[in-house]
C-alpha positions in Angstrom: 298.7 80.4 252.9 301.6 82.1 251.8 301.2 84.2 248.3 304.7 83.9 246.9 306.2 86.5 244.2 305.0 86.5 240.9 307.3 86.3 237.7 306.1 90.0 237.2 307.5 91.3 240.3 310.6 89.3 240.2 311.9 90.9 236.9 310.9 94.0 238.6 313.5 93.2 241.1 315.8 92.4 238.7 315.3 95.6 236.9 316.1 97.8 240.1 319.2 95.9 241.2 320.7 96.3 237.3 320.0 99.9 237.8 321.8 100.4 240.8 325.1 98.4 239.8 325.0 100.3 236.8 324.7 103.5 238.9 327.3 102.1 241.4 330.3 100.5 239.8 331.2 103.6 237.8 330.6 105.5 241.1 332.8 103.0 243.2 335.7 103.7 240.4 335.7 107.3 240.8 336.0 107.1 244.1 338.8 104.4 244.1 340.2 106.1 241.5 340.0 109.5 243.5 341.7 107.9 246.4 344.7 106.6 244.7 345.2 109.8 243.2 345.8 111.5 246.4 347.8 108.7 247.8 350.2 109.5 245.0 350.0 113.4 245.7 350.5 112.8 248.9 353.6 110.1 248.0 354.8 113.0 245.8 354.7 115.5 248.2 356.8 113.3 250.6 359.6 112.7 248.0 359.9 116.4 246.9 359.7 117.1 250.6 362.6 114.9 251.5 364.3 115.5 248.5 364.8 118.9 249.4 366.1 118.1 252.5 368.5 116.0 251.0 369.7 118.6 248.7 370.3 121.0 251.4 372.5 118.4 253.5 374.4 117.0 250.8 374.7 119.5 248.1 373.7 117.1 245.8 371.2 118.6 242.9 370.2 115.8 240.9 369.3 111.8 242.1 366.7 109.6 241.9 363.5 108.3 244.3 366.0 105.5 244.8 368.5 107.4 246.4 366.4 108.7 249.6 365.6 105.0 249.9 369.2 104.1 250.6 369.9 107.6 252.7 367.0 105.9 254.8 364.8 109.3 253.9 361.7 107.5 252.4 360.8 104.1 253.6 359.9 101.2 250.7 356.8 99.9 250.1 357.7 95.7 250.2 360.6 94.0 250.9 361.7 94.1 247.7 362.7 97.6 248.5 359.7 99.1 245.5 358.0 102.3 246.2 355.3 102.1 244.3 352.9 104.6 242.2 349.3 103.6 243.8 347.5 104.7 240.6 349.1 101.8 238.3 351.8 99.6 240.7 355.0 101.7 238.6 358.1 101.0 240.4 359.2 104.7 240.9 362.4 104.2 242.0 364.2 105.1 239.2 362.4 108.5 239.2 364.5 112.0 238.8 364.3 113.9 241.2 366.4 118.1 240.3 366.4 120.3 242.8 367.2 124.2 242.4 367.6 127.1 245.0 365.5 130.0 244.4 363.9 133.0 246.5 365.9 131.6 249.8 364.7 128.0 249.1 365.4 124.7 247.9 363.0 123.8 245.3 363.1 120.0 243.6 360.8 118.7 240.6 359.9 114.7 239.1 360.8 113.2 236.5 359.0 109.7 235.9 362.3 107.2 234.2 361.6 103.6 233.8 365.7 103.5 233.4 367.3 104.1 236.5 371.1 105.8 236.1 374.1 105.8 238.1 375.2 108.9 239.8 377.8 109.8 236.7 374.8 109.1 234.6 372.5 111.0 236.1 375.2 114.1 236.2 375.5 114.0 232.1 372.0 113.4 231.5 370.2 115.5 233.9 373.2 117.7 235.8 373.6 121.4 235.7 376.4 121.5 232.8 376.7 119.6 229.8 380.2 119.8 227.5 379.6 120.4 223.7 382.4 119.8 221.0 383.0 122.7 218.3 385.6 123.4 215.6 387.9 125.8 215.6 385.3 128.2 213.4 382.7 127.8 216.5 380.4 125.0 214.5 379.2 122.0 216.2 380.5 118.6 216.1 378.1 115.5 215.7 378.8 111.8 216.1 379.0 110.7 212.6 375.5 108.8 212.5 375.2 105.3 214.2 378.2 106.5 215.9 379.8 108.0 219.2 382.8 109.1 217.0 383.7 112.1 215.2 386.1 112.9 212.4 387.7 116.2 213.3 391.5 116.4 213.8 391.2 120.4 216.5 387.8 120.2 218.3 387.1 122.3 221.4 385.2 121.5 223.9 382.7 124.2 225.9 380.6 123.7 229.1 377.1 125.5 229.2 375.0 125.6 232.2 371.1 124.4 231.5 368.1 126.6 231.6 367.0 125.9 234.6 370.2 126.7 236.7 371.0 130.1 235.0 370.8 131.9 237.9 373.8 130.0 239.0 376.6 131.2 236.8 377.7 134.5 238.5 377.8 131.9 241.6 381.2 129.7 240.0 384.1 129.5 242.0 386.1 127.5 240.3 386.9 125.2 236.8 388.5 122.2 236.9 389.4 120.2 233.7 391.0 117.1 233.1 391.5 114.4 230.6 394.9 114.6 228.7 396.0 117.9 230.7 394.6 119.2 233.9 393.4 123.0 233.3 392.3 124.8 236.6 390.7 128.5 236.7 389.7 130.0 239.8 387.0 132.3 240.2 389.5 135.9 239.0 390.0 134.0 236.0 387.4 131.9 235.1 387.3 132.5 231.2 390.5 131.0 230.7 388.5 127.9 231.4 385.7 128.3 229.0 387.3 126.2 226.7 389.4 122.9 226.9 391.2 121.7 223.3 392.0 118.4 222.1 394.4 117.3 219.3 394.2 114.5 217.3 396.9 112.8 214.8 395.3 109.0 214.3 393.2 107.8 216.9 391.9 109.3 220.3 389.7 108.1 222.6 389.5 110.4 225.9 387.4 111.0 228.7 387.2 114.5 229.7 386.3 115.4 232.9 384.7 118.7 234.3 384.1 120.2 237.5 382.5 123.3 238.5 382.6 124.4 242.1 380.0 127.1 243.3 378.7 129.4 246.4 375.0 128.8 246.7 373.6 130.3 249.6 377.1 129.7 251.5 377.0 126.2 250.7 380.0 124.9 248.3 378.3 122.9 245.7 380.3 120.7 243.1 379.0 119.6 239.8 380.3 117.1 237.7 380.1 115.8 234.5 382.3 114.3 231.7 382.3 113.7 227.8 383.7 110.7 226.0 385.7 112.4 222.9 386.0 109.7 219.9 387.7 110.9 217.3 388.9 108.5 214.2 391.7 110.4 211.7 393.4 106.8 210.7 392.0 105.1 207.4 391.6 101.1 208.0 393.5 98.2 206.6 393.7 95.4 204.3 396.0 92.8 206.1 397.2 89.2 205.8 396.1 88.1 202.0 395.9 84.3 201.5 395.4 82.7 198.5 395.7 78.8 197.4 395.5 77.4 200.9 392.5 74.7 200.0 392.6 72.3 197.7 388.8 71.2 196.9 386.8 71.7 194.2 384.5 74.8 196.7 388.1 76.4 197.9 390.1 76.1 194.5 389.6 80.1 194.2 389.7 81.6 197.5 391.2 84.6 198.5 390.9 85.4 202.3 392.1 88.8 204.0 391.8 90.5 207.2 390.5 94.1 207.7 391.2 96.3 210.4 390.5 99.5 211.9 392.8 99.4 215.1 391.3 101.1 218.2 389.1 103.2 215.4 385.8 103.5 214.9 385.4 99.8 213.4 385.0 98.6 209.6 382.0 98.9 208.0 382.1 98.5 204.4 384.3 96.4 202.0 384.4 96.2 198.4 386.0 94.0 195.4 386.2 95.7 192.4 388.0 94.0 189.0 390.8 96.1 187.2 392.7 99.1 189.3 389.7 101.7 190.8 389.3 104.3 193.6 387.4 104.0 196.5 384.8 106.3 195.7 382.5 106.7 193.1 380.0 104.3 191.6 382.2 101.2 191.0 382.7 101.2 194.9 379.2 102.3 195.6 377.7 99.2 193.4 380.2 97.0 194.9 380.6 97.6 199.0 379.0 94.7 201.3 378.2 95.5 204.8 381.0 94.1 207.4 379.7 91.0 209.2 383.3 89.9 210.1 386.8 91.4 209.9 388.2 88.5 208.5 386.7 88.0 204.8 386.5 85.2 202.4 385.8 85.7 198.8 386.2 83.5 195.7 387.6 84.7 192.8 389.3 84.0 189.1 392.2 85.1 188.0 392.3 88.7 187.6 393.6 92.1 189.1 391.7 93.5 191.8 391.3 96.7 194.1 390.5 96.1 197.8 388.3 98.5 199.7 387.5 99.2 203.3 385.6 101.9 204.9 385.2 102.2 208.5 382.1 103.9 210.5 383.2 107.5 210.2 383.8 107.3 206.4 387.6 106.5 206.7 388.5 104.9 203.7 391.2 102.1 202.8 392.8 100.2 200.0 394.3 97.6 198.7 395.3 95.1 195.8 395.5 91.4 194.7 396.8 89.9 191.4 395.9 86.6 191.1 396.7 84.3 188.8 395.2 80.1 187.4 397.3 77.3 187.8 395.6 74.4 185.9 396.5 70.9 186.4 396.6 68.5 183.9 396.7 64.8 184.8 398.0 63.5 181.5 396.5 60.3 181.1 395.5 60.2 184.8 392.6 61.8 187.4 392.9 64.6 189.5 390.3 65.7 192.3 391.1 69.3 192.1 391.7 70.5 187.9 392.7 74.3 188.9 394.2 76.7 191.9 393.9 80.6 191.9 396.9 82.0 194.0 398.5 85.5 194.1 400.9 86.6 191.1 404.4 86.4 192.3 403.7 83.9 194.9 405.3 79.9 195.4 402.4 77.3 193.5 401.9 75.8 197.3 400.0 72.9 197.7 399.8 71.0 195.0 397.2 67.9 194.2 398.1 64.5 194.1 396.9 62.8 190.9 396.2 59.1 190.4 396.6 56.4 187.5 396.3 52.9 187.8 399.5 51.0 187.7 402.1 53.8 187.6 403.5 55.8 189.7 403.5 59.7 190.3 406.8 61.9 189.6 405.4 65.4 189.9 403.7 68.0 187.8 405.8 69.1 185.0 405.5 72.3 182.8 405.5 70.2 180.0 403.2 67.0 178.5 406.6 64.9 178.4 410.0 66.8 179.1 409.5 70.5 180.3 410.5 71.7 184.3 409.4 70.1 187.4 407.3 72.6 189.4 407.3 72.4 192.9 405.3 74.5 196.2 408.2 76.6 196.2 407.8 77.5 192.3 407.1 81.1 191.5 403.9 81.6 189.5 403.9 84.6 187.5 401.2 84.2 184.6 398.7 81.9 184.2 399.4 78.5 183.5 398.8 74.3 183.1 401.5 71.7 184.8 401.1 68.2 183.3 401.7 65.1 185.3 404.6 62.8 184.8 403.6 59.1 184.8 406.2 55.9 185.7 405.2 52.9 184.7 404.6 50.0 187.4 407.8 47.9 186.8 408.2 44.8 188.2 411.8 42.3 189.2 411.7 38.9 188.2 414.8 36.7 190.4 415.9 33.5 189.8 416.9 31.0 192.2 418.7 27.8 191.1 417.3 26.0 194.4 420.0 23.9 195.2 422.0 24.3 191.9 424.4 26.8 190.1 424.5 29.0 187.6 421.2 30.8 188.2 420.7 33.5 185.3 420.8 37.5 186.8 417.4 39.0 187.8 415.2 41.0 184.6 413.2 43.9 184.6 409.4 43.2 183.7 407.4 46.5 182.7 403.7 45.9 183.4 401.3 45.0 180.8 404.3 43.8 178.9 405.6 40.2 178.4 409.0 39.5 179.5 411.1 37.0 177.5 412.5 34.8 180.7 416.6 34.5 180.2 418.1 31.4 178.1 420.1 30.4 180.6 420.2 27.0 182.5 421.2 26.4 186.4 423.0 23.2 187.0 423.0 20.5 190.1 424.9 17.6 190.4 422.5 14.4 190.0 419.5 16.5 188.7 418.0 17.6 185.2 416.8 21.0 185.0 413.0 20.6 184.2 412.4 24.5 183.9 411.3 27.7 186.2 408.2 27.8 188.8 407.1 30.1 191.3 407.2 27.2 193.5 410.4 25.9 195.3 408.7 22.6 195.9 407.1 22.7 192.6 407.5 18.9 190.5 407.0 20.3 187.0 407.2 23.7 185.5 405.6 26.6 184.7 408.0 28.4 182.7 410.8 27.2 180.0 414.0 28.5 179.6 413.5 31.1 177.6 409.8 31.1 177.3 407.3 34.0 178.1 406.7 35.1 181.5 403.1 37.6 181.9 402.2 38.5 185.6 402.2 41.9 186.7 404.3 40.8 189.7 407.7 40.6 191.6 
């Protein structure tokens, strides 16, 4: 008979295998761990190994892992053209690869980028020159902050070769800038391109290009790079006030006015501040609003206002608006809209169209009863109230003798008001005149000769 195991020895069992995973997972990591590592070395070694080779063939100094891909140097991982880092799965294609020449050889280094640049890019960023922009005293220029622009009207611009490729400045043949004007040194008189100067009177917005041609180990290498040079002299403007356009009770004030800033740097700031002020200063500080759109609406009384606008680089602009209340009084009637704010010295506009039952509208007046009709072309100068002018409903009462003579001419009956109908008497051969009805068929009247006539009617 079969002696199976006993609950002892299987938790024995148990014990032992927990001991050895515990023992051999982390050693199974360390090892996998210790493998991919290499795989990368070795995937390290091949790039700086082919990079170097690609330097030397091309004279180019500075690319990316992508690069040898395309040249067919290095061969991608999946079809999706990756070459990947082992260790984590990092696409290092967009990796920077610079590559200098020292002791006799070509020598490249890695730079891990999850941005990959284009070849101009890459030149700027990670080339052997880089432009800087100085005043005439020798200070630096910054981009005012947030910006790419600067606010200088003489800068100069000034290459300067980067640490690592020091070595290489007694190995320049030749200068070449361009931009605005084309400035070329050769390697007798290379100082005369240390510098390259740009003017500004409003607005400039320049790229400036430089190359450097060298000798390196009998090779002619170029370098390239270029600066963008933003410079904004020209303060922004207020442009096309409009005032009055709306009539509603939420537009009756509204003042609407474009700001611009050209090909500048872009408006920032504005500010509305009552009464005549600068731009500066608390009252502007306390009043500017952040730009959200160059074309601003604002609602405001009657008044005299200063206009500001700043733009990004601190260029300031201003402006003004009087306006003025036109009030409008319906005089017995109703009016949707009881006031307009427009600009002093400007035509009234649009006007409202008042209402009031049974009479007719002739026009706003400046006057209760009398006084000048004002129209849209009327100046406004001060502030002021029109008054409607009413007509009363009137209404024309005819006579027709139907068949007779003598029928009396037609009155004039004002509403609300009786009308005394006329005395006389139409005639007809054979007939009695019985009276007047609205009725040609009619066999009795309505109204005498003379009697009182009361509907609002024609």
């Amino acid at each position: 008979m079969k002696k199976g195991f006993t609950l002892v020895e299987l938790l024995a069992v148990i014990a032992i295998l927990s001991i050895l995973a515990i023992i051999a997972v982390p050693t199974y990591n360390v090892v996998s761990n210790r493998i991919k590592q290499s795989t990368y070395e070795t995937k390290v070694q091949n790039i700086i190994s082919r990079a170097e080779e690609y330097a030397e063939n091309s004279n180019r100094y500075v690319f990316d892992v992508g690069t040898l891909i395309e040249q067919g140097l290095l061969e991608s991982d999946n079809e999706a053209s990756q070459y990947l880092d082992p260790r984590t799965g990092r696409d290092m294609r967009c990796d920077i690869i610079n590559v200098v020449f020292e002791n006799n050889q070509y020598v490249a280094s890695i730079t891990e980028s999850e941005t990959c640049y284009t070849d101009e890019e890459l030149e700027n960023l990670f080339g052997m020159f880089e432009i800087k922009i100085y005043r005439p005293d020798g200070t630096e220029v910054e981009p005012i902050e947030g910006t790419d622009w600067i606010r200088e009207q003489d800068v100069i611009l000034k290459y300067e070769i980067k640490d690592t490729y020091q070595d290489y400045m007694d190995d320049i043949t030749q200068i070449i800038w361009s931009g605005e004007a084309e400035k070329v040194c050769e390697q007798n008189d290379l100082s005369a391109c240390d510098e390259y100067e740009i003017h500004t009177d409003v607005i400039k917005n320049v790229t400036v290009n430089l190359q450097i041609n060298l000798n390196i180990n009998g090779s002619t290498i170029i370098s390239r790079t270029n600066k963008k040079v933003l410079v904004d002299l020209k303060n922004p403007s207020i442009d096309n006030i409009v005032t009055g356009t709306d009539l509603n009770e939420q537009e009756k004030n509204k003042t609407e006015f474009d700001l611009s800033d050209g090909n500048g740097s872009g408006v920032k700031y504005y500010a509305i501040i009552s009464g005549e002020s600068s731009c500066s200063g608390e009252a502007y500080e306390s009043a500017r609003k952040t730009i959200n759109s160059n074309h601003i609406v604002e609602y405001l009384d009657s008044g005299e206002y200063t206009i500001c606008v700043e733009d990004n680089v601190g260029n300031t602009g201003q402006g003004s608006v009087s306006l003025r209340e036109i009030n409008f009084d319906a005089n017995g009637g109703t009016v949707d809209i009881d006031k307009k704010v427009i600009g002093t010295n400007t035509s009234y506009g649009v006007m409202p169209t008042p209402t009031r039952e049974y009479y007719h509208f002739l026009g706003w007046f400046t006057s209760p009863s009398g006084g000048t009709e004002v129209t849209t072309d009327t100046i406004l100068t001060e502030n002021t109230t029109v008054y409607a002018h009413w007509q009363i409903y009137t209404y024309t009462i005819s006579y027709n003798a139907n068949g007779g003579t003598g029928a009396p001419a037609s009155q004039t009956k004002t509403h609300g008001v009786n009308l005394t109908l006329s005395t006389t008497k139409p005639t007809r051969t054979g007939y009695t005149f019985l009276g007047w009805s609205t009725s040609s068929t009619a066999t009795s009247d309505t109204y005498t000769a003379g009697g009182t006539f009361t509907q609002n009617a024609n």
